[in-house]
C-alpha positions in Angstrom: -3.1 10.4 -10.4 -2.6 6.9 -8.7 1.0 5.9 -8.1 2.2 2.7 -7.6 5.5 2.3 -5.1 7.6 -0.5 -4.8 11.4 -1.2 -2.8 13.1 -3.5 -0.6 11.8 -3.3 2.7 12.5 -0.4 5.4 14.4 1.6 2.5 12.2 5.2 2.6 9.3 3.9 0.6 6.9 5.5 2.9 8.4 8.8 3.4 8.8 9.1 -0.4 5.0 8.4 -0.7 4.2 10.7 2.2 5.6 13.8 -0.3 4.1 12.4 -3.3 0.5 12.3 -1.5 1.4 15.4 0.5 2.0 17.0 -3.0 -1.4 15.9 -4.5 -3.3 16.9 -1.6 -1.5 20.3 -2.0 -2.2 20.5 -5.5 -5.9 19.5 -5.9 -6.8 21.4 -2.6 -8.1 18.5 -1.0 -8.0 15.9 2.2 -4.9 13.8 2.8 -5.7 10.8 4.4 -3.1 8.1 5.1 -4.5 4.3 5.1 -2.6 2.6 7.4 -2.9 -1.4 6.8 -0.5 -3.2 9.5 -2.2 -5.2 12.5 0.4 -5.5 14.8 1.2 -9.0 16.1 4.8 -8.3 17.9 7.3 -5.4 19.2 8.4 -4.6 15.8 5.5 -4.1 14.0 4.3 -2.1 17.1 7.9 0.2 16.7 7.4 0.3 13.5 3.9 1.8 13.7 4.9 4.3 16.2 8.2 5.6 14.0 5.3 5.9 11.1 3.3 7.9 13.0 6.3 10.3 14.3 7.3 10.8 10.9 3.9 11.8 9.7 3.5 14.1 12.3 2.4 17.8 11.0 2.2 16.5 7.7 -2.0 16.9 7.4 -2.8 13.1 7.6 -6.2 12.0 8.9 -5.4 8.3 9.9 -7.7 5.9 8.9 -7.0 2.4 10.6 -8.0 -0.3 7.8 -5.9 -3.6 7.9 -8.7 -5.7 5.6 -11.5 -4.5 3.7 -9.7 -1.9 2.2 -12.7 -0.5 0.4 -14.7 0.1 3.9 -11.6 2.9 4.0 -14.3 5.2 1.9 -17.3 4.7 3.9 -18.4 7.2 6.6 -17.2 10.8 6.7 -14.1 10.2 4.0 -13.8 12.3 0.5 -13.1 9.6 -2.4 -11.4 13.0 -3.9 -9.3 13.4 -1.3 -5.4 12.1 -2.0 -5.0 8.8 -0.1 -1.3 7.3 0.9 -2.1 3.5 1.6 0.5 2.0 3.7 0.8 -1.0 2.6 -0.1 -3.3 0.4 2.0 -6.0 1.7 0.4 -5.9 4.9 -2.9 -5.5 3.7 -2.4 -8.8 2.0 -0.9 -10.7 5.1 -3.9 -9.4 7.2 -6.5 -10.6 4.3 -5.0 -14.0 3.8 -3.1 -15.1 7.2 -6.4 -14.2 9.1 -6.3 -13.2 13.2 -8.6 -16.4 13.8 -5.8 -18.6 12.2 -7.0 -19.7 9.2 -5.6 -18.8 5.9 -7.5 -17.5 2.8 -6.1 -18.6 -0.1 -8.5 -16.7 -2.2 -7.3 -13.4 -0.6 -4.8 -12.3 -3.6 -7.5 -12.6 -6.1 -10.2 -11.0 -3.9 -7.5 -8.1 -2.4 -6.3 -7.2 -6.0 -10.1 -6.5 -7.3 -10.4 -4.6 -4.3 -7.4 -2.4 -4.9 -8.3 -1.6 -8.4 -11.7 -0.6 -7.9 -10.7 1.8 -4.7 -7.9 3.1 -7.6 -10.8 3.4 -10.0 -12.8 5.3 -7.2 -10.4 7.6 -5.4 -8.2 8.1 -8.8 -5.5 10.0 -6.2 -3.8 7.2 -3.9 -0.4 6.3 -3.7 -0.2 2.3 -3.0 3.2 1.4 -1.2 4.4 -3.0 -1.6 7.7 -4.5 -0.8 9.6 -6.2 -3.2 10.4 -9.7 -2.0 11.0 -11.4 -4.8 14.5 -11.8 -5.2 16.1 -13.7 -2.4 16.5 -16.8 -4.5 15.0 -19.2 -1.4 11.8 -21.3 -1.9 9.6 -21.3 1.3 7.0 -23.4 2.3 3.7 -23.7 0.7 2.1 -20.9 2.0 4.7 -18.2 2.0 4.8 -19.1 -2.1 1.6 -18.7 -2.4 1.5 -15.2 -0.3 4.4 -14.4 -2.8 2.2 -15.1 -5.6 -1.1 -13.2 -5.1 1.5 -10.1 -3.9 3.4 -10.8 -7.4 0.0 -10.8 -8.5 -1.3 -7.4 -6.8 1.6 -5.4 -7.9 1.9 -6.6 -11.6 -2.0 -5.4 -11.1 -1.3 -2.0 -9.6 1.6 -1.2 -11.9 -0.8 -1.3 -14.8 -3.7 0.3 -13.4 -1.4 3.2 -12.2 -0.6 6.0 -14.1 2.9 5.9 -12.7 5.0 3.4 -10.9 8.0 4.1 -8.8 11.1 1.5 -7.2 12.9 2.6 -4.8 16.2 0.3 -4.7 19.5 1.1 -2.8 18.4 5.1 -2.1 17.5 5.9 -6.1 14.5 6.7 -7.2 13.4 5.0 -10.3 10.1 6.5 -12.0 7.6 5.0 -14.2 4.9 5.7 -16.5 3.0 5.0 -19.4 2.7 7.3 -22.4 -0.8 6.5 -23.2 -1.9 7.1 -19.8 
């Protein structure tokens, strides 16, 4: 089952996720493998990273570092069966299209949204974590509305290729899904 889970930012998304993936893993009897997305360019990020780590701690997770090229996550010694907790989307997109040499991709939304689906299609157990930033009301420049965009673009994406989509707002826990599915 891929889930798609989406919150305001630093609000338990990723701990929820971690029990969801945990559960699947559990379930299926196979690996757990936790995707972890952010390049770090400052303190925070870098606190942040460690506090993710801690709280995944005896929890199973084989780490795999992959901050672009999401689908290179599957290559080597990884099971696609395994139950995947990709942490997160948002990042993944900031990496892909505000690149480390500088430039900016503006093609990366498009590009990072075909990637996602097909590693959905191919893994058909990973739990895709985004933060909702659409609703401060503030119009940024040009390039921060178009990052906005291809994430819009990515989740609207995710949320219909997943069998079940989850928001986290304000400590509830809102689920998702599609009766068809």
């Amino acid at each position: 089952m891929n889930v798609f889970i989406s919150g305001g930012c630093k609000n338990g998304k990723s701990m929820y996720a971690q029990r969801i993936a945990k559960r699947m893993s559990q379930e299926e009897g196979v690996p757990l493998y936790y995707l972890a997305t952010m390049i770090p360019t400052d303190d925070e990020d870098r606190e942040r990273i460690t506090r993710h780590i801690g709280d995944r701690e005896g929890w199973g997770f084989e780490t795999i570092e992959q901050g672009i090229q999401i689908e290179k996550a599957l290559d080597g010694e990884v099971d696609a069966g395994g139950a995947f907790l990709l942490d997160s989307v948002t990042a993944l997109l900031s990496n892909e299209m505000f690149r480390q040499d500088g430039t900016i991709d503006l093609g990366a939304g498009e590009r990072v949204c075909k990637e996602l689906v097909r590693f959905a299609e191919k893994t058909g157990n990973t739990v895709f974590v985004s933060d909702y930033i659409y609703s401060d009301g503030r119009i940024f420049d040009s390039y921060t509305e178009s990052y906005r965009k291809a994430l819009a673009l990515i989740d609207r994406t995710l949320a219909k290729t997943c069998d079940k989509v989850i928001e986290v707002a304000f400590g509830h826990i809102y689920e998702y899904c599609e009766e068809d599915k």
